[in-house]
C-alpha positions in Angstrom: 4.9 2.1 5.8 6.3 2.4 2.2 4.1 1.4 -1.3 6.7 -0.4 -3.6 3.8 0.2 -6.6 1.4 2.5 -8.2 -2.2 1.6 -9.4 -3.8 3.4 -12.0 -5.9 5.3 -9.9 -3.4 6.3 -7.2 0.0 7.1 -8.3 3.1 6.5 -5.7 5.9 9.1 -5.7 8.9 7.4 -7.2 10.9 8.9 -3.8 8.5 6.4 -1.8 9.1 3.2 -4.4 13.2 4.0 -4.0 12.3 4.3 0.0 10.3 1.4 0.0 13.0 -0.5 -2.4 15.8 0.4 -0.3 14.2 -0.7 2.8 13.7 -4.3 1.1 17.3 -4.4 -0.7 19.0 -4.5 3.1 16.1 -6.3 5.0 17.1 -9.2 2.6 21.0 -8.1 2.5 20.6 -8.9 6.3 18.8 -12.4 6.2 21.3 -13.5 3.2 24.2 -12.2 5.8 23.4 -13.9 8.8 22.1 -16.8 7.2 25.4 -16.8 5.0 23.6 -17.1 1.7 25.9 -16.6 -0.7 24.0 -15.7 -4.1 25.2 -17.4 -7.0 24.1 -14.9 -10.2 23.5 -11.5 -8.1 25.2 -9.4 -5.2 22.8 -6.9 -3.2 24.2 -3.6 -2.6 21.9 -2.0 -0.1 22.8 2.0 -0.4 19.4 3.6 0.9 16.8 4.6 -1.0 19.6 4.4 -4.0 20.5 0.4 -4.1 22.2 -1.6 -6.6 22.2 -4.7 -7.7 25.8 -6.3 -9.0 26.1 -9.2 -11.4 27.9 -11.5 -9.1 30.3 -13.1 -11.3 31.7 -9.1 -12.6 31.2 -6.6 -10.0 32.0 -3.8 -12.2 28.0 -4.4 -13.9 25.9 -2.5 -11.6 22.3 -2.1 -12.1 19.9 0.8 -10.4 17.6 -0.3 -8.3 16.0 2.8 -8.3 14.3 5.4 -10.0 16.0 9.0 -10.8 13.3 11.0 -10.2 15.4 14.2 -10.7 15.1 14.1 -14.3 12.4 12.8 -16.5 12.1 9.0 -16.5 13.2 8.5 -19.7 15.6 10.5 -20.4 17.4 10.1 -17.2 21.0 10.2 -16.6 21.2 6.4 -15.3 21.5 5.6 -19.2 19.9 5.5 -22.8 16.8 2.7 -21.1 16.4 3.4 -17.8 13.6 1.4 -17.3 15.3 -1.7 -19.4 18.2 -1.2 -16.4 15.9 -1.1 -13.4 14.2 -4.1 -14.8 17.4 -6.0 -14.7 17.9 -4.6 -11.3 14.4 -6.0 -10.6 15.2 -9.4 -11.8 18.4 -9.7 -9.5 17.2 -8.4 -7.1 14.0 -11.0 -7.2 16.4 -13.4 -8.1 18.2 -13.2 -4.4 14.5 -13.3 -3.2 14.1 -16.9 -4.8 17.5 -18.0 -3.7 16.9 -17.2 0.2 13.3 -19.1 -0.4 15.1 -22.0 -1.9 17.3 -22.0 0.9 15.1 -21.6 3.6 12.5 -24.6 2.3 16.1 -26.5 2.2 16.8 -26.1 5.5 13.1 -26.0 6.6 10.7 -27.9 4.6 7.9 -26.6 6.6 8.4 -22.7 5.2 8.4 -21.7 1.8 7.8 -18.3 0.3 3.8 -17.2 0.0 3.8 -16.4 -4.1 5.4 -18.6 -6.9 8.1 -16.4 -8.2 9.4 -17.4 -12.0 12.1 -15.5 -13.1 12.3 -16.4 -16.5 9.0 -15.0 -17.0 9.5 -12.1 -14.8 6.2 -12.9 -12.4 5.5 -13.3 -8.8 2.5 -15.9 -9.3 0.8 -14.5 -12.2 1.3 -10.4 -11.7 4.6 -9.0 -13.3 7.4 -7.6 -11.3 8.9 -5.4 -14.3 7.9 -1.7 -15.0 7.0 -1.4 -18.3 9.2 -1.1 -21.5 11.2 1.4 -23.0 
């Protein structure tokens, strides 16, 4: 099993998180495939435990979602505000999480996802999916 988090008293290798990310990038690449979810802001880019998350509408913006744990974290090579980057890679790729819950409640009112997700405030139910600032 892979921890996708750290709590303050028990830090998580950032090589486990990109494991654990990775893992969850192409479990939902594969539901969104065979369901033929098309996303309409987001494209998942499952690449092991390096994935990336593509604006939809201008493939050429890519966003990490991982953490370069080769070099310190904030000066890393994956820009200037690497954690402002994998945030946005965070919010797609939680974005693509809401839109196969939208479409599965629309196709089966029965099931919904277990946690509110708001992406405009960057929360699964009250707790915040974002790492920080830079």
């Amino acid at each position: 099993s892979l921890r996708l988090g750290n709590l303050p008293y028990k830090p998580i290798d950032f090589t486990e998180i990109n494991a654990a990310l990775g893992q969850a990038a192409l479990a939902v690449h594969i539901v969104s495939s065979r369901a033929g979810i098309e996303f309409k802001s987001f494209v998942i880019l499952p690449m092991g435990s390096f994935p990336k998350i593509l604006k939809a509408d201008d493939r050429r913006t890519s966003y990490p979602l991982f953490i370069d744990s080769s070099s310190s974290f904030y000066l890393s090579s994956q820009s200037m505000f690497p954690k402002r980057y994998f945030n946005l890679a965070l919010t797609g790729f939680m974005t693509c999480i809401f839109e196969v819950g939208e479409y599965i409640s629309n196709h089966d009112p029965t099931l919904s996802l277990p946690y509110r997700i708001v992406i405009a405030d960057s929360k699964i139910s009250e707790v915040s999916f974002t790492y920080g600032v830079d």
